[in-house]
C-alpha positions, 0 to 999 in steps of 0.5 A: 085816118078814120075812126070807123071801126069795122063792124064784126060778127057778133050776136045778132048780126044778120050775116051774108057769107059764103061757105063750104062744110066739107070732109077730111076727104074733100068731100063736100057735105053743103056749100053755098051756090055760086052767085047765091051766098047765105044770110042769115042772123047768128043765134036763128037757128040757121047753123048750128053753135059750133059753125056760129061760134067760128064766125064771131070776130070776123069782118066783112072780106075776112076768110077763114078756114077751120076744122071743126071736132065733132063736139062742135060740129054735129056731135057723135053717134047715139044708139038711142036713135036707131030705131026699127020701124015696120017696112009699112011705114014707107011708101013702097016706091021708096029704095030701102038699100043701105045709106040712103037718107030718107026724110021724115016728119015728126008729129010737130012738123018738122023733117028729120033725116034719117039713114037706113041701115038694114032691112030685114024681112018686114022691119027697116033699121033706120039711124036717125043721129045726123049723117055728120055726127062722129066726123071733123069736117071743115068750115070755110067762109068768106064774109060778105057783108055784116048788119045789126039785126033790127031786133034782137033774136028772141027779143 
């Protein structure tokens, strides 16, 4: 018998996985790619807190199906981040019909999704809150393999 003890998820440990996040339906909203499973270190930002937190504890093999509520998933709804913008602002070979998702970049860079709601005449509704927020949805793994991160995020 040895006295190895298995190493678990924990803060830092750089994490390969394989996962699904899918709707209550069955719809499937990510998910890894066959032959092509995710790695990534708890706490970088990769997945957000709530998808963390249900991986802390597992080992390598371990699979585990959850639902995960809204608050720990991608939160709800905020009218504050609804905005109407000039149709000018979109190129014009873009479709503007209802729900579709079009990317956009902030002043510092990053893309931010946002989801047309309307058009009207020369101004487009646009919801910028996550297409998930307000929805369960269902958080399946299977641990891979587990490291130590050589260091320790922010550190």
């Amino acid at each position: 018998m040895s006295n190895i003890e298995a190493i678990t998820i924990g803060p830092a440990s750089v994490v390969t996985m394989n996962f699904s996040l899918t709707l209550k339906d069955g719809t499937v909203a990510d998910a890894s790619e066959p032959g092509a499973p995710m790695t990534f270190t708890m706490g970088d930002g990769s997945l957000i807190q709530g998808l963390e937190l249900a991986l802390y504890g597992l080992k390598t093999g371990d699979k585990q199906t959850l639902e995960i509520s809204p608050h720990d998933a991608f939160g709800f709804p905020d009218e504050t981040n609804i905005h109407t913008l000039p149709r000018q602002e979109f190129p014009a070979d873009i479709p503007l019909d209802y729900g579709i998702i079009v990317n956009f970049s902030t002043p510092n860079g990053v893309e931010v999704p946002g989801t047309i709601l309307a058009v009207e005449g020369d101004e487009v509704k646009v919801d910028f809150n996550h297409p998930l927020a307000g929805l369960p949805v269902i958080f399946s793994v299977e641990i891979l393999a587990i490291e130590m991160a050589d260091t320790p995020i922010g550190g």
